[in-house]
N, C-alpha and C positions, 0 to 999 in steps of 0.2 A: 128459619127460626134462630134468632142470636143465642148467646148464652153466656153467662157472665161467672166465671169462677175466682173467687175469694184467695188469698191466703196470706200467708206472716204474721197471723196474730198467736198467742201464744203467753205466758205469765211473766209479767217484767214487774219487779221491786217500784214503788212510787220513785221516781222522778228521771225512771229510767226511759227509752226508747220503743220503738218499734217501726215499722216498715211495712206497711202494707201493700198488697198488688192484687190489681183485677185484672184479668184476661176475658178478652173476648174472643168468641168463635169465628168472627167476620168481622172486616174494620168496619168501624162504627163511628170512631172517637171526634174523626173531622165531620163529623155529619153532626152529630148529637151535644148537646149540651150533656157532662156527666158527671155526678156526685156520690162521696161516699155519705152513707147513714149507719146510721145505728142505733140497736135497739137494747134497754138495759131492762132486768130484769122488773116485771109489775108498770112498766112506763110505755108510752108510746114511742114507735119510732120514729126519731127526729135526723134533718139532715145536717152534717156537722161542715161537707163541704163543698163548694162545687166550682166547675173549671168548664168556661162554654166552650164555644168551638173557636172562637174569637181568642179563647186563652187571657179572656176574664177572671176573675178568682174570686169568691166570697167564701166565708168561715162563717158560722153558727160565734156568738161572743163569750161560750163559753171556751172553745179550742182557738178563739183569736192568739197568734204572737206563739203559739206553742204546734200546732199543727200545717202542715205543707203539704198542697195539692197538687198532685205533678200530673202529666201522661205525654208518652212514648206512640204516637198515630202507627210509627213505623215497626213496633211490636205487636199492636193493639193493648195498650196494657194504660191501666192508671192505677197511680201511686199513692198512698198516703204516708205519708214522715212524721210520726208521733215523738216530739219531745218533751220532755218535762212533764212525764204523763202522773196523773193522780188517780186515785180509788174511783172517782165517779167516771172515768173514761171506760172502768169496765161495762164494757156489754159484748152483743154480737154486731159486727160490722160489717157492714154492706154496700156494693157498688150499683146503682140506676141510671138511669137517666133523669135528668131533670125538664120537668116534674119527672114523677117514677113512670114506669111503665109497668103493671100488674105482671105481665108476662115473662119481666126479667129478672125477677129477683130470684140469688140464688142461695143456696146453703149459706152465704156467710163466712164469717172467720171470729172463733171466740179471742176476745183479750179481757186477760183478766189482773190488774194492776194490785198487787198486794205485796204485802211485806213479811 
């Protein structure tokens, strides 16, 4: 059973930074298509962005031009680079597979963008 552990999020002023990383328990990353999501308070969770195994890249157009999808195969780890972040980037943040995998979703990593 994989398992996918969240972190770096944390309270950054509007139009500051962050850095997010997902680890996995077992390499996965060259196998799986994998994106982060995120879920904002009262809303559905939506995916903001994903990176195949091909090392494809699409963004959600709300985080287009401000957001960066990385991963590290030889960590097991994927990245997210939050620039030029605003108030509605707050939520909780999460790494799956694309589509999700019910099984994989884990705790998360709260960001909370305020001033």
């Amino acid at each position: 059973q994989v398992q996918l552990v969240e972190s770096g999020g944390g309270l950054v002023q509007p139009g500051g930074s962050l850095r997010l990383s997902c680890v996995a328990s077992r390499s996965i990353f060259n196998i799986y298509n994998m994106g982060w999501y995120r879920q904002a308070p009262g809303k559905q969770r939506e995916l903001v962005a994903g990176i195949t195994s091909g090392r494809s890249i699409n963004y959600a157009d709300s985080v287009k031009g401000r957001f960066t999808i990385s991963r590290d195969p030889a960590k097991n780890r994927v990245y997210l680079l939050m620039n030029s972040m605003k108030p509605d980037d707050t939520a909780v943040y999460y790494c799956n597979r694309v589509p999700s995998a019910d099984d994989l979703w884990g705790q998360g990593t709260q960001v909370t963008v305020s001033a």
